[in-house]
C-alpha positions as CSV (number, residue, x, y, z in Angstrom):
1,X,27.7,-16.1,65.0
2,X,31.2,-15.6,63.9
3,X,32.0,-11.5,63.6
4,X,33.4,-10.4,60.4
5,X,35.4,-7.5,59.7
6,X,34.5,-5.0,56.6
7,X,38.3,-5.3,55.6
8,X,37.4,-2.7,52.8
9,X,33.7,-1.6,52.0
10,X,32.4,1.4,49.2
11,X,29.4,2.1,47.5
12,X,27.4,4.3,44.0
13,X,24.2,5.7,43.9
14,X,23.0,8.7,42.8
15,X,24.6,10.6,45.7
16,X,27.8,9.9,43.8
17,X,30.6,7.5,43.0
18,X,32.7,6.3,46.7
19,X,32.1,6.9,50.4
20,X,33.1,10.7,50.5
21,X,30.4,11.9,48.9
22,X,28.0,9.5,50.5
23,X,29.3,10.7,53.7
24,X,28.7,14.3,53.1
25,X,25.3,14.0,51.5
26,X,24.3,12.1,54.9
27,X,25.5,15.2,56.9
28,X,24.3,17.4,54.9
29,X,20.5,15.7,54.2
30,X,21.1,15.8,50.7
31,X,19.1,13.9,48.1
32,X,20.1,12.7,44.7
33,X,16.6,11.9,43.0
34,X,15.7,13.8,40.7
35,X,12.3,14.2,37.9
36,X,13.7,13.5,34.2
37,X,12.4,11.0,31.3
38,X,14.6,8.2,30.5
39,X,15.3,5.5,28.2
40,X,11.8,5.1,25.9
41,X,9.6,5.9,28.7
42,X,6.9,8.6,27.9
43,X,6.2,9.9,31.6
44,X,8.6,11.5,34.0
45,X,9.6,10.3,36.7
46,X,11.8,10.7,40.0
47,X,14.7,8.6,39.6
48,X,18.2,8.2,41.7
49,X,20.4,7.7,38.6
50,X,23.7,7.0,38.8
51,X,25.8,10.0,37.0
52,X,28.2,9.2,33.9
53,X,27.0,5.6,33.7
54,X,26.0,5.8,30.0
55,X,29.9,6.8,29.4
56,X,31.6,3.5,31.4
57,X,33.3,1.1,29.1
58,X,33.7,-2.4,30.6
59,X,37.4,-3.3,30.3
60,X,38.1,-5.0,27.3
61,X,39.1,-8.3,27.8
62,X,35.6,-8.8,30.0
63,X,33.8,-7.4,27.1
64,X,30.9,-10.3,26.4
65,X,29.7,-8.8,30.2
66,X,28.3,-5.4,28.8
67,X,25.2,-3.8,30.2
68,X,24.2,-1.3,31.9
69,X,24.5,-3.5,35.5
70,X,27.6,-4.6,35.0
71,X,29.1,-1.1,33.8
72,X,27.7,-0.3,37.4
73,X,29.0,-2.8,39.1
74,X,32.6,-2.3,37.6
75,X,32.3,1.2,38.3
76,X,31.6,0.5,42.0
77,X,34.5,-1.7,41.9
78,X,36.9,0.5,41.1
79,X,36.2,3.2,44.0
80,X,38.1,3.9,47.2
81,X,40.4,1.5,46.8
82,X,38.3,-1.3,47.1
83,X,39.7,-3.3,44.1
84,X,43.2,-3.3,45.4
85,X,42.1,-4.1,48.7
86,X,40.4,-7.1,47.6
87,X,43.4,-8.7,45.0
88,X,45.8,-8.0,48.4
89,X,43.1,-10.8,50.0
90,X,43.9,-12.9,47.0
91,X,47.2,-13.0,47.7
92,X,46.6,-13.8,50.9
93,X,44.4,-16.6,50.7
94,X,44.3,-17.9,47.0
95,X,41.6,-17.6,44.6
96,X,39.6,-20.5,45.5
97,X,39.0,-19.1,49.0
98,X,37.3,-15.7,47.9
99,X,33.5,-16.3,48.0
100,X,31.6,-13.5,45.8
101,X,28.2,-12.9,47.0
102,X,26.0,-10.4,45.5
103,X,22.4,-9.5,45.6
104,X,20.4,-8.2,42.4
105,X,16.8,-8.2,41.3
106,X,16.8,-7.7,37.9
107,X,20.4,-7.8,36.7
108,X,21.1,-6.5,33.7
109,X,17.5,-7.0,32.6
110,X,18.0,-3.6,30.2
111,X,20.0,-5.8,27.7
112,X,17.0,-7.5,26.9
113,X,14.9,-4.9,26.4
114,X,16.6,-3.2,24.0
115,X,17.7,-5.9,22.0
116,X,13.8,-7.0,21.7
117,X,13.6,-3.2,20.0
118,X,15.8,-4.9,17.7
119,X,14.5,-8.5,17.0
120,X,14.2,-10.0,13.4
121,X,10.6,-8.5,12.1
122,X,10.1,-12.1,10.3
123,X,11.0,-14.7,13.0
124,X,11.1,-12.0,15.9
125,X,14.5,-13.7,16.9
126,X,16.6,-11.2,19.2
127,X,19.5,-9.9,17.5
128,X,22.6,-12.4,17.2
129,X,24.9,-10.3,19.5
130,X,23.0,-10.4,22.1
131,X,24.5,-12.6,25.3
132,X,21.7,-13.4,27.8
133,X,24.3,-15.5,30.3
134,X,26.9,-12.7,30.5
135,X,24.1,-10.1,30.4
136,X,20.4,-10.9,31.6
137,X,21.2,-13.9,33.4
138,X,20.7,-13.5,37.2
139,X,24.0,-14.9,38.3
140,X,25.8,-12.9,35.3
141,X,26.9,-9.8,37.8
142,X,28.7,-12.6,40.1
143,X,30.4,-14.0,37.2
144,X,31.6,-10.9,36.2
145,X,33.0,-9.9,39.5
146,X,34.3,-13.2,39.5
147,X,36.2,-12.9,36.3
148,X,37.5,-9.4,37.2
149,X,39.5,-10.4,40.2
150,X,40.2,-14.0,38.4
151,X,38.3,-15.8,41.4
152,X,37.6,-19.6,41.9
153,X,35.8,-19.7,44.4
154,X,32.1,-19.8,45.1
155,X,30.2,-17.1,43.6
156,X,26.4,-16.9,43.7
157,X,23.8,-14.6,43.4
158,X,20.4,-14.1,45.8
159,X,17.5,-12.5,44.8
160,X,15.2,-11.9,47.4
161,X,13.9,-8.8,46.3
162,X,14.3,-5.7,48.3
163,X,16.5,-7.7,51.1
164,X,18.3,-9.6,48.4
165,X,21.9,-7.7,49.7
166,X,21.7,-7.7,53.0
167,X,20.9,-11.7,52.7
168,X,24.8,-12.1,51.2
169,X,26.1,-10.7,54.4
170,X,24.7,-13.8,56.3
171,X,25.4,-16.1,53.8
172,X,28.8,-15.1,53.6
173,X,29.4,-15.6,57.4
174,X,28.1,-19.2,57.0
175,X,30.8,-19.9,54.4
176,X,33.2,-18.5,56.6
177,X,32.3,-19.6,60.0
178,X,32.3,-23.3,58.0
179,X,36.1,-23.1,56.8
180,X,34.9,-23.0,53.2
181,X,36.6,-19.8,52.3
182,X,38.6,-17.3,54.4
183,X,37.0,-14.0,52.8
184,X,34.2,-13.2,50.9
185,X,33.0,-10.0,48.7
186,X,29.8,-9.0,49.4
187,X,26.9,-6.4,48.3
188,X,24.8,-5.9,45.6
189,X,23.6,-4.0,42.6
190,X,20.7,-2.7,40.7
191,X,20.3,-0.9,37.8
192,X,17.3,1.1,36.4
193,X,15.5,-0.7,33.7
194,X,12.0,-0.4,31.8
195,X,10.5,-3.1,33.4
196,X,11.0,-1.8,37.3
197,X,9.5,1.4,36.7
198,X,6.4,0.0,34.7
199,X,6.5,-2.7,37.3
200,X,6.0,-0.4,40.5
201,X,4.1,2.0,38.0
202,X,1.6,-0.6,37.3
203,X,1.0,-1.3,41.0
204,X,0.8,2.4,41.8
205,X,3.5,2.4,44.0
206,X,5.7,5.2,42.7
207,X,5.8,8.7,43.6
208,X,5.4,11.9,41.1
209,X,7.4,13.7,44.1
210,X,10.8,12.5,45.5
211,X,9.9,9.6,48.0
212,X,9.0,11.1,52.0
213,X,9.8,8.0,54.2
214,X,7.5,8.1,57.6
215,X,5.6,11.3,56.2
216,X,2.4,12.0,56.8
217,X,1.7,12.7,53.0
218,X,3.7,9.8,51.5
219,X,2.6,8.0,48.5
220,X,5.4,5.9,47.0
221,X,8.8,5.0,46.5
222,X,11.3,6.7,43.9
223,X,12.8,4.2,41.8
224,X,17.3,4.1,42.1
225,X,19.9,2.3,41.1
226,X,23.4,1.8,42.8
227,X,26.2,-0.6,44.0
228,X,27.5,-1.5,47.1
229,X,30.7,-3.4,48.1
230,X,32.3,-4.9,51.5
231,X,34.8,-7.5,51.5
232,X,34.2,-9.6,55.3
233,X,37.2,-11.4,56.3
234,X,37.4,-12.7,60.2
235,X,38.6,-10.1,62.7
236,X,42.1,-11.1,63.5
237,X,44.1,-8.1,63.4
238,X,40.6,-5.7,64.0
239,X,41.5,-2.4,65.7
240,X,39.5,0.3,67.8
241,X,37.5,1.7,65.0
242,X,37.2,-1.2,62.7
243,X,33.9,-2.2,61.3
244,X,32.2,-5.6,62.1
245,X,29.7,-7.1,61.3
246,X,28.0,-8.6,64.5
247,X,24.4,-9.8,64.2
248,X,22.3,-11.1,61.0
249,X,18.5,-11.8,61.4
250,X,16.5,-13.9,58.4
251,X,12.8,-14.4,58.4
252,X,10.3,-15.4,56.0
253,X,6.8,-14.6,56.8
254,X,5.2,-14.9,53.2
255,X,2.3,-13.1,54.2
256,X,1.6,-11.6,50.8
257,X,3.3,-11.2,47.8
258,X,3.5,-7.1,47.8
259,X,2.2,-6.4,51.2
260,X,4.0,-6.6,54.7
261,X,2.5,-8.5,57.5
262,X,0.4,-5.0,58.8
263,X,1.8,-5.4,62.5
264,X,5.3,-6.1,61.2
265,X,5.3,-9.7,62.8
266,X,8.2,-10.9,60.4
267,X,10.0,-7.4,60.6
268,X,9.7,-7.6,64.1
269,X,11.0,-11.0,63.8
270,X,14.3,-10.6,62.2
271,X,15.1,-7.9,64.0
272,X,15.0,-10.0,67.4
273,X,17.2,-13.0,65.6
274,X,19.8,-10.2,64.7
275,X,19.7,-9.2,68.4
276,X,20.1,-12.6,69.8
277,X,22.7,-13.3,66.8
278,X,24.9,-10.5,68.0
279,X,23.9,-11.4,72.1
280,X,23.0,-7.7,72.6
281,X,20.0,-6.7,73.4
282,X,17.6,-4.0,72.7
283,X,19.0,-1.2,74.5
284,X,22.0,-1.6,73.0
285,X,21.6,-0.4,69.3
286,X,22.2,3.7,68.8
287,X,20.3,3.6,65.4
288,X,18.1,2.0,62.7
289,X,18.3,2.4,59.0
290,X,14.8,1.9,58.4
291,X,13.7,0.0,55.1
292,X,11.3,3.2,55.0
293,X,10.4,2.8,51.2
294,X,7.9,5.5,51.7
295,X,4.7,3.7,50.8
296,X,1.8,3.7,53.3
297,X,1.2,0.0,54.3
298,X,5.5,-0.6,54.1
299,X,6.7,2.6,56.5
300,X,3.1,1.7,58.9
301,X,4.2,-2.1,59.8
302,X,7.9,-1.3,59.5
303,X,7.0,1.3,62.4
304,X,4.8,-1.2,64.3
305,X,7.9,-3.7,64.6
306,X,10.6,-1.1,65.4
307,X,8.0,0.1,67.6
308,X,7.3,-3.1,70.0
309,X,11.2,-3.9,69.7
310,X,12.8,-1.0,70.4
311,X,10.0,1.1,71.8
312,X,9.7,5.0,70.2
313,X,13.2,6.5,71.6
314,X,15.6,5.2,69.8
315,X,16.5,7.1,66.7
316,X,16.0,6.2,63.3
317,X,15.7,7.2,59.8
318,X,15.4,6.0,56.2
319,X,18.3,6.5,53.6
320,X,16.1,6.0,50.9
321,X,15.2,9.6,50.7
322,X,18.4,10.2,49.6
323,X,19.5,7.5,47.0
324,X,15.8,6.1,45.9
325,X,15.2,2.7,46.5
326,X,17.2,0.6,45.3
327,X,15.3,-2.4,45.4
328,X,18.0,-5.2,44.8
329,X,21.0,-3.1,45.9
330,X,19.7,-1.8,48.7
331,X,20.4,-3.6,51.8
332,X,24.5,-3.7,50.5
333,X,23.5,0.1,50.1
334,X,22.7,0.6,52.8
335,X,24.8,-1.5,55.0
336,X,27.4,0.4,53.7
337,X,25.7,3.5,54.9
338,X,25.3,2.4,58.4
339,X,29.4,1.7,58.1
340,X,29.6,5.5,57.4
341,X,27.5,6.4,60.8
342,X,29.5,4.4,62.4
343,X,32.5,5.7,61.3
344,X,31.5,9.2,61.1
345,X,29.9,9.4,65.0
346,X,26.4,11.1,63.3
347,X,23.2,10.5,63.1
348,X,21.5,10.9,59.7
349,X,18.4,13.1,59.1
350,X,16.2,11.6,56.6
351,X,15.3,13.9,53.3
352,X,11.7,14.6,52.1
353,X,10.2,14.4,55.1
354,X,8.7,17.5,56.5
355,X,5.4,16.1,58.3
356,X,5.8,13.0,60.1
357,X,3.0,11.0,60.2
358,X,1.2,11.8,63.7
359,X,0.3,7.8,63.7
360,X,3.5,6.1,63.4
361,X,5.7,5.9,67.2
362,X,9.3,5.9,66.2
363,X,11.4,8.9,66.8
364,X,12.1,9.6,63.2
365,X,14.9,11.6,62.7
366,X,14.2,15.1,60.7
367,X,17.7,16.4,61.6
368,X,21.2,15.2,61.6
369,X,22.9,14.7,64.9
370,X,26.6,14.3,65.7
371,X,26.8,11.6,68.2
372,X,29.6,8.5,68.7
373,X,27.8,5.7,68.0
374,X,28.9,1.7,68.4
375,X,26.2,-0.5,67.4
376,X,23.7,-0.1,64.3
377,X,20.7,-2.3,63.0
378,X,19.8,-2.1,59.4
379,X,16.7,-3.4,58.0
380,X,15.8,-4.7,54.7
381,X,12.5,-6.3,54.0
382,X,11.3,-7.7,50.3
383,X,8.7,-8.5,48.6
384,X,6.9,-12.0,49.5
385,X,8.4,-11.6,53.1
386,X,12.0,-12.0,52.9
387,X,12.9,-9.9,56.0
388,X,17.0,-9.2,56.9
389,X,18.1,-7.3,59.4
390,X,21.9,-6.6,60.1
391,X,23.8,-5.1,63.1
392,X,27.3,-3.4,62.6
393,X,29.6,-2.6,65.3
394,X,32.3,-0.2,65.6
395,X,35.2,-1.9,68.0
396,X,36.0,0.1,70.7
397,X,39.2,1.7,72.0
């Protein structure tokens, strides 16, 4: 595959707004999910929520794109720099050669919801003000990144579920490595709405405790929210330190629709293709952000792939512990994250685990460790099967 640069990359969550923070809550193994009621929902709950969302205001002249996902994603937009970064890429290549590429799986689904609080008691017509394209629509979070930065260029949304953002990253190098654009924003984001947490709730997946990836008492995930940028452009002037992106593996078992493969066969899958993608080979990779959702069929067959890949040495953890899952926003999340690693030289200690699970093989990490590192894998694996699994490089001196 053709290697892409991460140009300019940040990321939200509940860990706060921008890489800095981010960075020191990996360090420092801490977690951002907290217990609280929200919205109309009569049950607490463990939540990553983003802070000081509710008080956003989408710029004026993109008004019609209010909701609670897009206030997100605007917010994300305009951290560390990123925004500038990306209208200098404008200028270099035109507007019709900026791909956007974003991965959601419920967009701004909240709209909805509340405005069928509101519907007409007679007809039960939702109220008149309410704009399902710019708001609800799946593809309505590309369109408004694509108005922000006045784009032209293609702009699409995947929804894949839980993989749906790590997915952009290798259909943005297909765009690329075909000559169709020259630079593509990438990532994703998810917002906390009523029908994810009934959702999970209803299929007993979420925890009353923050999440415990790869413990031995685990019992479900913790429900966040979050945004994630990278804008990939191809490596021309890339210089010892930058970021690239280096391998992409896509698989689709479609074993069942909630439930992984139980001996990670896809998993395992994807993670070779990325492998053979970036022509390195097993030995090679430093660390793995897990997909470690913290449920017990999810962290047992992600375990069994990592496990007849990589064997039980090579570190790894799950981020998830920290910023909740993030479910369409979490691969970009957490690609993001492995950027961090990369560029920090450490090795992250997951958060809420205290007991690993004595039947699951790979070495989990409990405790950060400082360490250079120069190639990552991150995994991301969604409901249905749709398996992704990306490798990011640091170039060396």
């Amino acid at each position: 595959m053709l290697a892409l640069r991460l140009s300019a990359y940040t990321l939200t969550s509940a860990l706060g707004a921008g890489l800095a923070p981010h960075a020191d809550a990996l360090r420092r193994q801490r977690g951002g999910i907290v217990r609280k009621q929200w919205e109309t929902i009569d049950f607490a709950f463990c939540m990553g929520e983003v802070a000081g969302l509710d008080a956003t205001a989408i710029r004026s002249d993109l008004a019609r794109f209010d909701c609670r996902n897009n206030r997100l994603a605007q917010y994300a937009l305009e951290q560390d720099g990123f925004a500038e970064r990306v209208r200098e890429a404008v200028g270099r290549y035109g507007p019709d050669r900026v791909a956007v590429l974003l991965g959601s799986s419920t967009s701004g689904i909240l709209s909805s919801e509340i405005a069928y609080r509101h519907r007409d008691p007679a007809s039960g017509r939702l109220p008149g003000d309410h704009r399902y394209r710019e708001t609800h629509n799946a593809y309505s979070v590309a369109d408004f990144v694509r108005h922000y930065f006045d784009l032209a260029g293609p702009a699409c949304v995947i929804s894949t579920a839980c993989s749906s953002s790590a997915k952009v990253f290798g259909a943005a190098e297909r765009l690329i490595a075909l000559g169709l654009v020259d630079a593509a924003i990438v990532g994703g984001v998810d917002s906390l709405c009523l029908t994810t947490v009934y959702g999970f709730s209803s299929l007993q997946l979420v925890s009353p405790n923050p999440c415990r990836p790869f413990d031995a008492d685990r019992d479900g995930i913790s429900i966040g929210e979050g945004a994630a940028y990278a804008l990939l452009e191809r490596p021309h002037d890339a210089r010892p330190g930058s970021i690239l992106l280096t391998g992409v593996g896509e698989t689709s078992d479609a074993y069942h629709m909630s439930s992984p493969h139980p001996e990670g066969l896809g998993a395992r899958a994807a993670m070779t293709a990325a492998l053979q993608c970036a022509g390195l080979t097993a030995g090679d990779i430093d660390y793995i952000n897990l997909h470690g959702t913290a449920t017990p069929s999810n962290d047992a067959a992600e375990d069994a792939a990592v496990s007849a890949v990589f064997g039980t040495r090579l570190p790894c953890s799950s981020t998830k512990g920290h910023t909740g899952h993030t479910l369409g926003a979490a691969g970009g999340i957490e690609a993001i994250l492995c950027a961090i690693v990369l560029d920090g030289g450490f090795l992250p200690g997951g958060v809420g685990t205290e007991h690993l699970d004595p039947r699951l093989k790979s070495h989990y990490l409990l405790a950060t460790e400082e360490r250079p590192l120069r190639h990552v894998l991150s995994n991301s694996f969604g409901f249905g099967g749709s398996n992704c699994s990306l490798i990011f490089s640091r170039e060396a001196a």
